[in-house]
N, C-alpha and C positions, 0 to 999 in steps of 0.2 A: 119569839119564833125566828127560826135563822133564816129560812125561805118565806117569803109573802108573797103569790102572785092573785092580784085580783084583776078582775073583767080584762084578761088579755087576748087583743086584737091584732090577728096579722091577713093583712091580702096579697098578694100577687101579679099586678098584670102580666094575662098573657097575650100578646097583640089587642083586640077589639075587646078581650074578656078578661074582667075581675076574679080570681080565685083567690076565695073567702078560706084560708087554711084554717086558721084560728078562729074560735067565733066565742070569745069571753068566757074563757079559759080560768079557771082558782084555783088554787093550792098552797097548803102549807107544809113546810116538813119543817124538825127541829133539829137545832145546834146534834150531830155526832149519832144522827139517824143515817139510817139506807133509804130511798125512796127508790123505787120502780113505774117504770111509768109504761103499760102495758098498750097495744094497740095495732093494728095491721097497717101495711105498707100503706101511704096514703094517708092515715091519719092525722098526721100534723104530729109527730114526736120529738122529730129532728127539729123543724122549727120551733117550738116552743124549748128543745134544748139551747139550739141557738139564742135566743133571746133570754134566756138566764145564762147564759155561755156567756153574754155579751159581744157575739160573733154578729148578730143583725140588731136592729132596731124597730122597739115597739110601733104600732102602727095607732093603736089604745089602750088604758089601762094603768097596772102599775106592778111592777116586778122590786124588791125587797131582798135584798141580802144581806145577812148582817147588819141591818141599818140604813145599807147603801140604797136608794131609789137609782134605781139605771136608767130610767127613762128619761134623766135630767142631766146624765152624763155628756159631755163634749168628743169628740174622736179619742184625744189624745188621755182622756180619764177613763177612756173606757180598755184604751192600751194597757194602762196602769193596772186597771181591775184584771182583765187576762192574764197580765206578769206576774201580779203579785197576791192573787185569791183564789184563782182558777185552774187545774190540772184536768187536760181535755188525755181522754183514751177511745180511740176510733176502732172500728171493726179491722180497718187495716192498719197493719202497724208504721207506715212511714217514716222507717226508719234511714236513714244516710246509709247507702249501700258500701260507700269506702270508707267508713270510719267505724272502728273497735265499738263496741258495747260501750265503754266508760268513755269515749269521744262523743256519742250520741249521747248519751246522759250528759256530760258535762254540757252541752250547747245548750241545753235549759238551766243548769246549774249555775253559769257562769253569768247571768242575768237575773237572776232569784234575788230577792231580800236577803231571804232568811234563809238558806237553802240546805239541807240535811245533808248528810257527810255521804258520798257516793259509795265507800265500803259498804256500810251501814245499810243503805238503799239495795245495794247489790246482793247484802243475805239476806234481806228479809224477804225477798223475791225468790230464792234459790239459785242467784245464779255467781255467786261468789267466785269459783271457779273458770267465768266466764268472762273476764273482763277486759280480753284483750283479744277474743274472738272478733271474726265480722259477723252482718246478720246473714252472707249466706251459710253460715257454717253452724247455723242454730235451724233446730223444728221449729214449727209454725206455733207450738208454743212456748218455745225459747224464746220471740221476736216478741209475741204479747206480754211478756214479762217484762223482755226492755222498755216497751212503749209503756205500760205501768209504771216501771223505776222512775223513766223519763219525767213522768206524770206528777208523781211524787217528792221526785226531789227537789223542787221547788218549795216542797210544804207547804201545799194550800190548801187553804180553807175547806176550800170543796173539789170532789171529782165528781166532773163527769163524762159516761162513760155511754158512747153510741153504737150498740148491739157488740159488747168487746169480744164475745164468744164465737161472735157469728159463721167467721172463716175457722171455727175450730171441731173438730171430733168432740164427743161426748165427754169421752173421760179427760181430754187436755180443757176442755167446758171447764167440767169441775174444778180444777186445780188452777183454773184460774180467778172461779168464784170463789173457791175455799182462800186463793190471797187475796183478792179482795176483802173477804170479811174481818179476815184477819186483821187486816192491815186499818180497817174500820174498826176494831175492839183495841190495836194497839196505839195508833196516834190520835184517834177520835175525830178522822175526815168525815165530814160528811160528805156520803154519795149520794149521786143521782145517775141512774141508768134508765134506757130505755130498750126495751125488745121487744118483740112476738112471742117468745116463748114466754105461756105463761107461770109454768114449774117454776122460772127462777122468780117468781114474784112473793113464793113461801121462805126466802129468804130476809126480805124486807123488812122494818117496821112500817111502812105506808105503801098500798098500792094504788095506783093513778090508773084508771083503767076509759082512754083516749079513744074514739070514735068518731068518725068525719070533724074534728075539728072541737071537739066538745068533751071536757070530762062527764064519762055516765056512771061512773060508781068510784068510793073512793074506801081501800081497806084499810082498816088499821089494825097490825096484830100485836096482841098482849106479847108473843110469844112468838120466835120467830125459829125457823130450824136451818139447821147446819147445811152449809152448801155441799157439804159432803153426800148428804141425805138426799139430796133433788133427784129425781129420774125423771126423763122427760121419751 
């Protein structure tokens, strides 16, 4: 199994009060699956990404990837794990306002192991012709293409990916899930998204379905349909 999280715990202090976000949390996905992890604002999605992100640290439990236990990681190994396994894609694309398309890609590139050839990156996103653009001179889903490229060209292991549609139109939605999936049936990343909308969870092999803190149902499809197909 490529993901293993079992009994995962995370709290909070907020001044005098303990908030219990996490309350022993499981899940598996496998090597070169999509997972979605469905659930309303407040539910704990972000943190439980964060903590397979390796962006926070466990509070209980055991989180599993590839092998790795992160909960035993030191600071600077868990840098490692980010640099060299991890491609994060956020709602917002923060992307460097004075630097060209292939200047933002390169500042993940030029840190990578392994790192995929920026041309390469650049059509398999559609933006081949775009590479010497800035980001204000691209739509708002031009700029989620970049932070995807971004994402990728590092080649890692896994994406994951927090609400990436979210600041987007319907139809620029889909064409960013249809590269997504894509780009999951080409190089064989495994994802891991999280949203509200539950439409895109028919695109998944596994769905996580997150409530105050706690997985309450978990799908798994034989069969999964084209992001092309979703209507929401």
């Amino acid at each position: 199994m490529f993901i293993t999280v079992k009994n995962l715990k995370k709290s909070y202090n907020a001044g005098k009060n303990k908030s219990e976000v996490l309350k022993g949390v499981s899940l598996t996905l496998e090597k070169g699956q999509t997972g979605v992890i469905l659930g309303p604002s407040g539910s704990g999605k972000s943190t439980l990404m964060n903590m397979i992100g390796g962006v926070d640290r466990v509070d209980s439990g055991s989180i599993q990837v590839d092998g790795l236990e992160l909960s035993t990681l030191d600071d600077a190994q868990l840098t490692d794990y980010r640099r060299d396994s991890v491609g994060f894609i956020f709602q917002f694309y923060n992307l460097v306002p004075n630097l060209t398309v292939a200047e933002n890609i390169e500042v993940v590139s030029n840190i990578a192991k392994t790192p995929l050839d920026i041309d390469t990156v650049l059509k398999a996103v559609g933006l081949a012709g775009k590479k010497r653009s800035f980001p204000r001179e691209l739509s708002g889903g031009e700029q989620q293409r970049v932070a995807i490229a971004r994402a990728i060209v590092k080649n890692p292991k896994l994406l994951l990916c927090d609400e990436p549609t979210g600041a987007l139109d319907y139809e620029t939605s889909r064409g960013v899930l249809t590269l997504l999936q894509n780009l999951n049936a080409e190089l064989g990343t495994t994802i891991l998204m999280i949203t509200h909308n539950t439409a895109i969870g028919e695109m998944a092999n596994v769905v996580y379905k997150l409530r105050s803190g706690e997985i309450v149902e978990t799908i798994r499809h034989e069969e999964t349909i084209s992001a092309e197909r979703i209507e929401w």
